[in-house]
C-alpha positions, 0 to 999 in steps of 0.5 A: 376238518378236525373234530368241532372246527367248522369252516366253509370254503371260498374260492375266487372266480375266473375274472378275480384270478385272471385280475391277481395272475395277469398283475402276478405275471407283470409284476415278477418276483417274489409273488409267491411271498407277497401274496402269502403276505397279503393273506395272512397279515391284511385278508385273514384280519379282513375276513376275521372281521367280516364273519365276526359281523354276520354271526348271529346274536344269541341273548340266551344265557345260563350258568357256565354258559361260555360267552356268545359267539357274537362278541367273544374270541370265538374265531381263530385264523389259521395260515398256511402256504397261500392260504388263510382260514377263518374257523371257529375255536373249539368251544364254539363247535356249535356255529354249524348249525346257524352257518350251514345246519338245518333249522331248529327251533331255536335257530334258522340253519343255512345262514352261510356267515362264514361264507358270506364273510369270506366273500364280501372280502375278495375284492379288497383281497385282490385289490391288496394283492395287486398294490402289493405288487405293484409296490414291491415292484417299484421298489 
């Protein structure tokens, strides 16, 4: 993690790899390319969007306060080989907190929306992967 990017990690479990590996090894080719194609066109905007809802809404407001996190360009995604990340833009550093810090007074910790958002995706993500191949293939 860089300095103020937070993110938290997702991963798929057994059965929804097994489903990607076993349409990965039917469908031979390219896999590697168009899983990396489904990542970062489709399940980055997907996840993107996912978290965008879960961020909790804040109505405080002062002067130079950025605007919130809730309904500003807060989150970037970040690809690379066979990965896609959802992490927040520097200026919102502070999503630690409600994601994953301790409660405050201002703000319950531990709300996991990265996480969660993540992984109210995975079906689709996979689903997107196994079409994909599918159709590459038939081509």
């Amino acid at each position: 993690k860089e300095k103020g990017d937070y993110m938290s990690k997702m991963s798929l479990d057994i059965s929804q790899f097994d489903t990607l590996q076993k349409a990965m090894k039917e469908y031979q080719g390219d896999t590697e390319q168009t899983i990396n194609d489904v990542l970062h066109n489709q399940a980055g905007p997907l996840i993107h969007d996912a978290i965008k809802l879960l961020i909790p809404r804040s109505e405080r407001e002062w002067k130079g306060k950025n605007p919130p996190a809730s309904t500003s360009n807060s989150l970037q995604k970040v690809n690379e080989h066979l990965v896609v990340m959802v992490k927040n833009r520097k200026d919102y550093g502070y999503l630690y907190f409600p994601d994953d810090g301790t409660n405050t007074r201002r703000h319950a910790g531990n709300q996991q929306f990265f996480k969660r958002g993540g992984e109210s995706q995975t079906d689709e993500i996979i689903n997107c992967c196994v079409k994909k191949l599918v159709n590459n293939f038939e081509k």
